[in-house]
C-alpha beads as a LAMMPS data file, in Angstrom:
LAMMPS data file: protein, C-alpha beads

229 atoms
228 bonds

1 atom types
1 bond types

-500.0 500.0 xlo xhi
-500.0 500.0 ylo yhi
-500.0 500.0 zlo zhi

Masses

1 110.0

Atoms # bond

1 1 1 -152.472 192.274 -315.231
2 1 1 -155.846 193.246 -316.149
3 1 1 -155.790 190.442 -319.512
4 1 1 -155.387 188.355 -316.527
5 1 1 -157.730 189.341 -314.139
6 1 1 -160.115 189.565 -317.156
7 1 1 -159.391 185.493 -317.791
8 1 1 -159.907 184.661 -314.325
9 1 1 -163.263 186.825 -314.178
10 1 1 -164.842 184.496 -317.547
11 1 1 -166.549 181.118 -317.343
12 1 1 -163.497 179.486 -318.975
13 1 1 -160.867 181.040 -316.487
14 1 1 -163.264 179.967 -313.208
15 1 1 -163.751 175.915 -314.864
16 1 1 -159.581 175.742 -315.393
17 1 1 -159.278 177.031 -311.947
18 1 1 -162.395 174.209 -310.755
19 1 1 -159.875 171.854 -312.575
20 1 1 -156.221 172.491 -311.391
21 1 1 -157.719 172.912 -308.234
22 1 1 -160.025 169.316 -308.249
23 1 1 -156.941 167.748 -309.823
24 1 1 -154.986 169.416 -306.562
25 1 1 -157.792 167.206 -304.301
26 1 1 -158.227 164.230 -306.323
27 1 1 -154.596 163.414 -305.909
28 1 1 -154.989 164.006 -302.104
29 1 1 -157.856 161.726 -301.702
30 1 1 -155.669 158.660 -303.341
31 1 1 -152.923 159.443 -301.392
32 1 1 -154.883 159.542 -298.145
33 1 1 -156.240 156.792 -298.581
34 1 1 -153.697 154.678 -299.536
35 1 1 -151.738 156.100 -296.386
36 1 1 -154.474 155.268 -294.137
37 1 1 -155.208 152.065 -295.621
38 1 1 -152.215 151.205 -293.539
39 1 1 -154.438 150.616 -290.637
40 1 1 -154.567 146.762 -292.014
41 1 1 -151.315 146.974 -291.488
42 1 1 -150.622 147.041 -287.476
43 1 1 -150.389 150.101 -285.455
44 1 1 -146.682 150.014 -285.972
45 1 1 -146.917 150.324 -289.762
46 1 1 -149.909 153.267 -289.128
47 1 1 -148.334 154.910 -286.636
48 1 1 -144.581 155.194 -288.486
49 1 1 -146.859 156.488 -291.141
50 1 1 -148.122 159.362 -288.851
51 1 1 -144.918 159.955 -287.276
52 1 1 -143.283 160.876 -291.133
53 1 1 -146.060 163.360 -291.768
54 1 1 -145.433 165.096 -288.391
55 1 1 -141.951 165.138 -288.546
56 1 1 -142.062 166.960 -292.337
57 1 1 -142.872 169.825 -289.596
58 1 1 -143.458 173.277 -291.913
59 1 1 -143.376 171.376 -294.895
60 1 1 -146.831 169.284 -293.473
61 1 1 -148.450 172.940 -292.752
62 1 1 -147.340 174.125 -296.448
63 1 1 -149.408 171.131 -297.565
64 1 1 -152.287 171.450 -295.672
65 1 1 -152.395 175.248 -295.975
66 1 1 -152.528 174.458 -299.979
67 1 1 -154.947 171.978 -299.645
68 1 1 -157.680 174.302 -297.657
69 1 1 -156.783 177.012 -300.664
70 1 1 -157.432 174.441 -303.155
71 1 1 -160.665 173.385 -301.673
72 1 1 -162.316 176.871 -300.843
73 1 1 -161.209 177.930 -304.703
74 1 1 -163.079 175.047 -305.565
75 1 1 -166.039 175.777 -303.645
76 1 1 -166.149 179.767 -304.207
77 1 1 -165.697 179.081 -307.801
78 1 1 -168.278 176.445 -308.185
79 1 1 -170.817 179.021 -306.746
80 1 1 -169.782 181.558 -309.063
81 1 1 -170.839 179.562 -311.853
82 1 1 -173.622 178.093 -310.465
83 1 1 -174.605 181.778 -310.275
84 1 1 -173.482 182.793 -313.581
85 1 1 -175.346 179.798 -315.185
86 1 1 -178.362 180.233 -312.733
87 1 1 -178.352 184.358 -314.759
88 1 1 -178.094 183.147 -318.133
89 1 1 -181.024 180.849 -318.286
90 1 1 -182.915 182.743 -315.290
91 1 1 -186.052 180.559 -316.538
92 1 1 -186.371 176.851 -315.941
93 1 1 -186.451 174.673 -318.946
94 1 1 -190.156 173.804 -320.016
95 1 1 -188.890 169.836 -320.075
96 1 1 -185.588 168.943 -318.134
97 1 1 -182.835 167.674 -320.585
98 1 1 -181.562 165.196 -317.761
99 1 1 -181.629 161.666 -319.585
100 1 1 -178.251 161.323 -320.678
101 1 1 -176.927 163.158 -317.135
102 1 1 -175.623 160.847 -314.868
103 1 1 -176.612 160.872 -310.923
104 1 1 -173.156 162.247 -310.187
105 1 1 -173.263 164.919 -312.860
106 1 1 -176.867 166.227 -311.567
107 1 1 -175.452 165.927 -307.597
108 1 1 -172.221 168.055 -308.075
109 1 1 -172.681 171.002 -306.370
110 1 1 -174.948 168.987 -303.591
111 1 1 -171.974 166.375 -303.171
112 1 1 -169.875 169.210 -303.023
113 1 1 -171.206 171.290 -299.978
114 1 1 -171.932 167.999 -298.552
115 1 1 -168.046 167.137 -299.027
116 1 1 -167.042 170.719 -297.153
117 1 1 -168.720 169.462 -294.446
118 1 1 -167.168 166.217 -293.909
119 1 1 -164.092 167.992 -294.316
120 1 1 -164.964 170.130 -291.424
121 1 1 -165.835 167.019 -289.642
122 1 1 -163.449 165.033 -289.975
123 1 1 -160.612 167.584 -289.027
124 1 1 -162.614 168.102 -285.925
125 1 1 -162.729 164.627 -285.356
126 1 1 -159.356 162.917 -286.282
127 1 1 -156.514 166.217 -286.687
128 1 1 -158.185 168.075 -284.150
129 1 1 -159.255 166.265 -281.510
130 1 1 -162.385 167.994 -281.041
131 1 1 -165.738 166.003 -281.603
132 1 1 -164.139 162.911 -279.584
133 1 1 -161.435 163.978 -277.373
134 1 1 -160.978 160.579 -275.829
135 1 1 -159.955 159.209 -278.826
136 1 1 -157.154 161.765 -278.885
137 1 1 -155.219 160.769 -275.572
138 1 1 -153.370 158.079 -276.539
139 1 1 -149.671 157.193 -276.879
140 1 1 -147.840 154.649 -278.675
141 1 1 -144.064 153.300 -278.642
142 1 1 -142.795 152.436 -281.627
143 1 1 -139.867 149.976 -281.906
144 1 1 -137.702 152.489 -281.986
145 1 1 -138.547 153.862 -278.301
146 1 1 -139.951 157.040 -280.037
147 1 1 -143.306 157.647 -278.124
148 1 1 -145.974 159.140 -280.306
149 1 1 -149.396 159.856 -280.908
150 1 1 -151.240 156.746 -281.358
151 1 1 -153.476 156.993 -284.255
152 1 1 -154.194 153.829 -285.040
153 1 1 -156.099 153.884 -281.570
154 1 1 -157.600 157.069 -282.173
155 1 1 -158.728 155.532 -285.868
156 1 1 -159.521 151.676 -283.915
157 1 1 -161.686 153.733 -281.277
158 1 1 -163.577 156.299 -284.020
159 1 1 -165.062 153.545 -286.130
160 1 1 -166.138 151.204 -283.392
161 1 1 -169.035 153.785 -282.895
162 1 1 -171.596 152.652 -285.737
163 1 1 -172.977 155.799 -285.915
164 1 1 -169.605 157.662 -286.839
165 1 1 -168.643 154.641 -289.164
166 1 1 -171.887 155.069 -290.820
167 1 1 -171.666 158.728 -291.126
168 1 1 -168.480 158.465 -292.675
169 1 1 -169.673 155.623 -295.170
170 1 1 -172.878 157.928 -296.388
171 1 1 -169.865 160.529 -296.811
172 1 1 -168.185 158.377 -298.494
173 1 1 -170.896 157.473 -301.312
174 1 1 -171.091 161.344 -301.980
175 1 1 -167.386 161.424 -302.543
176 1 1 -167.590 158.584 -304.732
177 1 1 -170.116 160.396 -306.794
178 1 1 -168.611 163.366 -306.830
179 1 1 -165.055 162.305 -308.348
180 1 1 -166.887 159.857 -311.044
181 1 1 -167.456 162.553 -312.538
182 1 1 -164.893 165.368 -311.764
183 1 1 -162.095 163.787 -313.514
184 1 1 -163.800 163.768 -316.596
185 1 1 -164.709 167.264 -316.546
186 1 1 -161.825 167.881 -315.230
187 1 1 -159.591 166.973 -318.425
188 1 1 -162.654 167.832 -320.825
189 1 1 -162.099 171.852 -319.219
190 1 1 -158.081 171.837 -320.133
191 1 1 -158.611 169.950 -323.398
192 1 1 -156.123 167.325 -322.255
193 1 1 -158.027 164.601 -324.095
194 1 1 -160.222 164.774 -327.734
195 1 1 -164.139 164.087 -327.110
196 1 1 -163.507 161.104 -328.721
197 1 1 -161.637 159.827 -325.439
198 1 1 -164.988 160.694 -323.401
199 1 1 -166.789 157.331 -322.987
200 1 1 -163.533 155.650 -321.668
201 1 1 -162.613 158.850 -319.295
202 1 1 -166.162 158.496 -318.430
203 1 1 -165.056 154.687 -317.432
204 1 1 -162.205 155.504 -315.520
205 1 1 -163.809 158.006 -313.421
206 1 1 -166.705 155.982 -312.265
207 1 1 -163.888 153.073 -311.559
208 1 1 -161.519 155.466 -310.084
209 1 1 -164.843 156.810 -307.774
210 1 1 -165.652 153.149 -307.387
211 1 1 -161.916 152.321 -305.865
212 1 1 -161.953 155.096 -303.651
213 1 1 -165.537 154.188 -301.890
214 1 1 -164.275 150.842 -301.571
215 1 1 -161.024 151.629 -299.834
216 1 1 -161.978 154.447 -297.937
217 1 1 -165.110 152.133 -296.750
218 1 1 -162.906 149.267 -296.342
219 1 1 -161.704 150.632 -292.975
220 1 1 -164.951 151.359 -290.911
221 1 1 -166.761 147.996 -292.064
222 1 1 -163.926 145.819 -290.785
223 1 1 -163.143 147.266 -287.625
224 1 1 -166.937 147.587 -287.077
225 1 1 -166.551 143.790 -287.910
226 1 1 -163.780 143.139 -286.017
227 1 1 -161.613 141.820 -288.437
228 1 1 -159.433 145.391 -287.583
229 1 1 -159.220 145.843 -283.572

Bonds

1 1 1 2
2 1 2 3
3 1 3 4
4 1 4 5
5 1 5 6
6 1 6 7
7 1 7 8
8 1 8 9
9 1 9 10
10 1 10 11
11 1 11 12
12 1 12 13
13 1 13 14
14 1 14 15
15 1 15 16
16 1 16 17
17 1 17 18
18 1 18 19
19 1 19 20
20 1 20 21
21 1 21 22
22 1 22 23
23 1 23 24
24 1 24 25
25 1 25 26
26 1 26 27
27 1 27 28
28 1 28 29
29 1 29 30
30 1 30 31
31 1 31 32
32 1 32 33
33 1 33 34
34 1 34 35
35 1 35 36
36 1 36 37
37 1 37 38
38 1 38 39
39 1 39 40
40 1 40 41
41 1 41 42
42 1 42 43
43 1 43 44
44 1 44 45
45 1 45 46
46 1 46 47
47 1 47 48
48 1 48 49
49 1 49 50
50 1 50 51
51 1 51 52
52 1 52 53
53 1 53 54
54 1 54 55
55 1 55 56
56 1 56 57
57 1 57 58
58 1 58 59
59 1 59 60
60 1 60 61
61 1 61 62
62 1 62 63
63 1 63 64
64 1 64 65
65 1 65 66
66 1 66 67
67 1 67 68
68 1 68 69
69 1 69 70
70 1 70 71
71 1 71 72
72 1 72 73
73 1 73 74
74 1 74 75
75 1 75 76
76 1 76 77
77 1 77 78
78 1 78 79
79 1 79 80
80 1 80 81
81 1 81 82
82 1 82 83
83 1 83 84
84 1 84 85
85 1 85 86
86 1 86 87
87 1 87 88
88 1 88 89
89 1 89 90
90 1 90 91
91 1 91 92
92 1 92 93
93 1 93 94
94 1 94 95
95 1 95 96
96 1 96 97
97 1 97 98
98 1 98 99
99 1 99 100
100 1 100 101
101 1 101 102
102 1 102 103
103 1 103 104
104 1 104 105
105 1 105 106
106 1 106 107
107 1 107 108
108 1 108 109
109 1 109 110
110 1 110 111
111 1 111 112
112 1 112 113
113 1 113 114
114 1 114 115
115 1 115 116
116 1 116 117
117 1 117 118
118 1 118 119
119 1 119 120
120 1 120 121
121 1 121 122
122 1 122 123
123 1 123 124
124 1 124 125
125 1 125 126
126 1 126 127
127 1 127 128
128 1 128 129
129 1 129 130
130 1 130 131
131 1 131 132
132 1 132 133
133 1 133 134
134 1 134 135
135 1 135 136
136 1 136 137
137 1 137 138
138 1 138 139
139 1 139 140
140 1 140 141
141 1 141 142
142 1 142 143
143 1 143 144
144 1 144 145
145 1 145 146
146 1 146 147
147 1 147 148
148 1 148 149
149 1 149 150
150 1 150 151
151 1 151 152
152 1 152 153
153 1 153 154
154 1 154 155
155 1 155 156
156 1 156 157
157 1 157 158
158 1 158 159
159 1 159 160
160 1 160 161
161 1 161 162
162 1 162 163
163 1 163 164
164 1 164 165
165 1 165 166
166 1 166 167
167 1 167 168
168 1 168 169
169 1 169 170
170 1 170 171
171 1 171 172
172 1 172 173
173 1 173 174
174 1 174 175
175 1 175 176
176 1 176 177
177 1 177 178
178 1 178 179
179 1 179 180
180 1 180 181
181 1 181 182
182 1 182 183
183 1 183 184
184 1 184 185
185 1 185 186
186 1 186 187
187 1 187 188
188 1 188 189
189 1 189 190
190 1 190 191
191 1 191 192
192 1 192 193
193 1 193 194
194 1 194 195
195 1 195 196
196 1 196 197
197 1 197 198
198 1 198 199
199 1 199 200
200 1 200 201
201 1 201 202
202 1 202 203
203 1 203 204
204 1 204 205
205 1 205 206
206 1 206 207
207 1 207 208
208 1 208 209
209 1 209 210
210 1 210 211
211 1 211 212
212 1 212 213
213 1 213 214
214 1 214 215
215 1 215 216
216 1 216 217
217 1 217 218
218 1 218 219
219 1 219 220
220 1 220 221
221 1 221 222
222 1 222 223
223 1 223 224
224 1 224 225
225 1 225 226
226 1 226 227
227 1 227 228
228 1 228 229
């Protein structure tokens, strides 16, 4: 017990448990997306969608209940090491090392407070029903008479406000640079991959980041278009 506690206390224990726990939301983040990408799709398609979640019942709470342990063990342990680092070199360099650091590697822990609260934001807005509660009063049939919640409304109605789209789209850019670079860190900390494998991790990353601005972006530009209504 205390070999353990002892693990989780060090600067190696605290980045596997940044890791496990980024993997945790980085394979959240695709699959949300890809579910709500479904908008594009009719609000029968987005809607069905919705309806499966809710129906999963405890199972849905189990999930979401992980996710918010995940993301606060991300967060609390980020700080910890921002603290621990901040200790060990309590003076600044004289000449800051920053020219092979990318943007996203120098904006981590910025994108990452910035992230917590979008995430409070947009479970006010779109789980919650608080921040718009218009939005949140709609009902849908589906073909199968089952009357639910209509989200794709809810989603149709959020994003024809520019300045909501736009918020979510600045969101967006610090969640792209935020993941184009955790997934390489990420498998550098559990020594899935050699350091030879860097550069094209590196490459993935920034394309995986890349893919998920553009999808999650996707959504807001074209019903602020109109091409979605």
């Amino acid at each position: 017990m205390t070999l353990s506690l002892d693990f989780f206390r060090s600067s190696i224990g605290k980045k596997i448990i940044m890791a496990i726990t980024g993997f945790i939301w980085f394979g959240f983040v695709i699959l949300h997306m890809v579910g709500n990408l479904q908008v594009f799709q009719g609000p029968e398609k987005l809607n069905t969608y919705a309806k499966f979640l809710k129906d999963l019942g405890p199972l849905l709470w189990v999930a979401r209940i992980g996710l918010i342990v995940a993301f606060f063990g991300h967060v609390c342990t980020a700080i910890l090491l921002k603290i621990e680092n901040s200790k060990a070199r309590p003076v600044s360099y004289a000449k800051g090392s920053t020219i092979q650091a990318s943007v996203a590697s120098r904006t981590m822990a910025y994108s990452g407070l910035l992230l917590l609260t979008f995430l409070v934001y947009h479970l006010a807005h779109f789980t919650l029903g608080i921040t718009n509660p218009e939005h949140y009063t709609y009902e849908y049939i589906l073909k199968n008479g089952d009357v639910v919640h209509d989200v794709y409304a809810m989603v149709i109605l959020g994003f024809q406000d520019p300045i909501i789209s736009a918020t979510y789209i600045i969101f967006m850019v610090f969640l792209a640079l935020h993941f184009s670079h955790a997934l390489g860190s990420m498998l550098q900390t559990l020594g899935i991959l050699a350091p030879k494998h860097n550069p094209a991790i590196q490459k993935a990353s920034t394309g995986l980041g890349l893919i998920i601005f553009l999808g999650n972006c996707s959504m807001p530009i074209s019903i602020l278009l109109g091409y979605v209504r």
